[in-house]
C-alpha positions as semicolon CSV with decimal commas, in nm:
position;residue;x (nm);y (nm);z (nm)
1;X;-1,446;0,875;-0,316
2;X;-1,101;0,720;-0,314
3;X;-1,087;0,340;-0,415
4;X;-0,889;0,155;-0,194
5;X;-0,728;-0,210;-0,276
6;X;-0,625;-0,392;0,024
7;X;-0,344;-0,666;0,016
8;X;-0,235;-0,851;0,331
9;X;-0,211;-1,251;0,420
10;X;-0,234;-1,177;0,786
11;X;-0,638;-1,224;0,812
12;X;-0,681;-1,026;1,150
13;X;-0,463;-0,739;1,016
14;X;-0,671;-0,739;0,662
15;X;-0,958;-0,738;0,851
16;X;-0,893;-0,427;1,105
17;X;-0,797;-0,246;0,769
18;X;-1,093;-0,313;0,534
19;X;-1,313;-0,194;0,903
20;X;-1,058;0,122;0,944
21;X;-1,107;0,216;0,579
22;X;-1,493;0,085;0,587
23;X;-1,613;0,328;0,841
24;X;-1,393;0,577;0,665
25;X;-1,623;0,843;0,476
26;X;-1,438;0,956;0,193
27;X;-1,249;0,587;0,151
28;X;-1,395;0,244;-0,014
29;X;-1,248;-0,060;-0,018
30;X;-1,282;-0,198;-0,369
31;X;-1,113;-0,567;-0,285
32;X;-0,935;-0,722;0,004
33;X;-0,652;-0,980;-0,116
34;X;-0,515;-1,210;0,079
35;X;-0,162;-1,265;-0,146
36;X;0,003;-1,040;-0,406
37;X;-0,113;-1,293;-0,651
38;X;-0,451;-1,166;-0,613
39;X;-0,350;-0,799;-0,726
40;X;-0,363;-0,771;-1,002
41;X;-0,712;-0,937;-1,131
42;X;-0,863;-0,721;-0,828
43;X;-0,722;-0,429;-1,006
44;X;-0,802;-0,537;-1,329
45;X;-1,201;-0,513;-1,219
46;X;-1,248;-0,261;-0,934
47;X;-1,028;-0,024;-1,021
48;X;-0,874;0,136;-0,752
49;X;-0,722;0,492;-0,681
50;X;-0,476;0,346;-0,427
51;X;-0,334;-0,006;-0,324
52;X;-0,215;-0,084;0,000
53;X;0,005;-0,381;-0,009
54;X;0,153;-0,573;0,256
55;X;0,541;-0,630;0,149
56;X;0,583;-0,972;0,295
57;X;0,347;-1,262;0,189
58;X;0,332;-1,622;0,098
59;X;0,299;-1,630;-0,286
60;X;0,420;-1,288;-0,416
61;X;0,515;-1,034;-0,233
62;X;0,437;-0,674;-0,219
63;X;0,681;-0,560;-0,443
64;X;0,640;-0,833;-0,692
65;X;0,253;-0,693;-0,712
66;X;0,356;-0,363;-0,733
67;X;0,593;-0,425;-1,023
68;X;0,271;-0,627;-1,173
69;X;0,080;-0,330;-1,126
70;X;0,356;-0,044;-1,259
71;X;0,318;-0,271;-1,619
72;X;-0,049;-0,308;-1,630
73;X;-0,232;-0,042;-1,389
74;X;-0,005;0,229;-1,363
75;X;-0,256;0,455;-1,285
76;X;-0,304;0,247;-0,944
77;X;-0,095;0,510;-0,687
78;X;0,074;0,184;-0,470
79;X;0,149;0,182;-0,082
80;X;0,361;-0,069;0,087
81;X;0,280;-0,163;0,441
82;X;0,584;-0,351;0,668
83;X;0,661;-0,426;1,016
84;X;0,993;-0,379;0,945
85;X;1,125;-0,048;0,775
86;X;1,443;-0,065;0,610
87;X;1,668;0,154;0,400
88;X;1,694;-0,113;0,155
89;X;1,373;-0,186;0,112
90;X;1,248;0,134;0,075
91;X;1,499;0,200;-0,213
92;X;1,325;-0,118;-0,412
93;X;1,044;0,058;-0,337
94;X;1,051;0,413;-0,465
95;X;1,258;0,224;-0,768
96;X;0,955;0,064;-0,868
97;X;0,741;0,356;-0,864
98;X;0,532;0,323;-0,501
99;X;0,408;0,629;-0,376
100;X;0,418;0,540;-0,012
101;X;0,595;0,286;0,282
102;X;0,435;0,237;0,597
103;X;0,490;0,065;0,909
104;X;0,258;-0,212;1,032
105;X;0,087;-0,073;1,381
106;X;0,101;0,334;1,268
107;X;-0,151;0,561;1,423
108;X;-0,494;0,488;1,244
109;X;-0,532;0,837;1,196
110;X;-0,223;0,875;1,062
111;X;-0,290;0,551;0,832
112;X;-0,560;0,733;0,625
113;X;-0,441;1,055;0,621
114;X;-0,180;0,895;0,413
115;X;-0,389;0,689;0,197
116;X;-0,570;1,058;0,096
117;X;-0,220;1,190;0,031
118;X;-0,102;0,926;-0,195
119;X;-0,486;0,952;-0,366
120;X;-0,442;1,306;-0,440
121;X;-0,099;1,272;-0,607
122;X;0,100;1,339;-0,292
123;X;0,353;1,066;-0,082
124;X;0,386;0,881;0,225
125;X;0,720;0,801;0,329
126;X;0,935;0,809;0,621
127;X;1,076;1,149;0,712
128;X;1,409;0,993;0,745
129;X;1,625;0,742;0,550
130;X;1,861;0,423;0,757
131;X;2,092;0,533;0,491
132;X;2,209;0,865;0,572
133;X;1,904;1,038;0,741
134;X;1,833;1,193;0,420
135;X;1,471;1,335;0,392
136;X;1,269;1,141;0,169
């Protein structure tokens, strides 16, 4: 069973993720935060095999929770989910260790396919870079 942490201020879009990954065999969610300041103490006690963090929110953003969670889980295999994929962004990213970027309103299918790739060691990026086109 993969341990899921969820991480979004937008209640609605928290929401339709904890049901996605709720009715989701082979995925529980552990804790559902509603700002990057709430990370890390819900990873402190449930625990989780994955976090999927919105990038933009109120008090800390994604980033600033994953670089929380690099120091003091880094077992915890971090996703970052935007509306808006950047180049830039997704260098800041992969510099401070995520696993994974996603785009807000991706196929739900899609969504947790990635989740179990990131569980079992694997990534989840964007075949192609703004910078370049590179392959990530």
């Amino acid at each position: 069973m993969i341990r899921l942490l969820i991480a979004d201020d937008h209640t609605g879009v928290r929401l339709a993720l904890v049901d996605l990954f709720g009715s989701t065999p082979d995925i529980a969610v552990v804790a559902a935060c509603s700002d990057g300041d709430e990370v890390l103490p819900a990873a402190r006690s449930t625990r989780p095999h994955v976090a999927l963090l919105d990038h933009v929110m109120p008090r800390m953003t994604g980033l600033e929770a994953a670089a929380q969670l690099r120091e003091e889980c880094p077992d915890v295999r971090v996703v970052l989910l935007t509306g808006t994929v950047g180049s830039g962004l997704m260098a800041e990213a992969r510099a401070l260790g995520a696993a994974g970027f996603l785009a807000k309103g991706e196929d739900s299918d899609a969504l947790t396919d990635h989740i179990r790739t990131v569980a079992d060691g694997g990534s989840a990026w964007p075949e192609t870079a703004a910078c370049g086109g590179r392959p990530f």
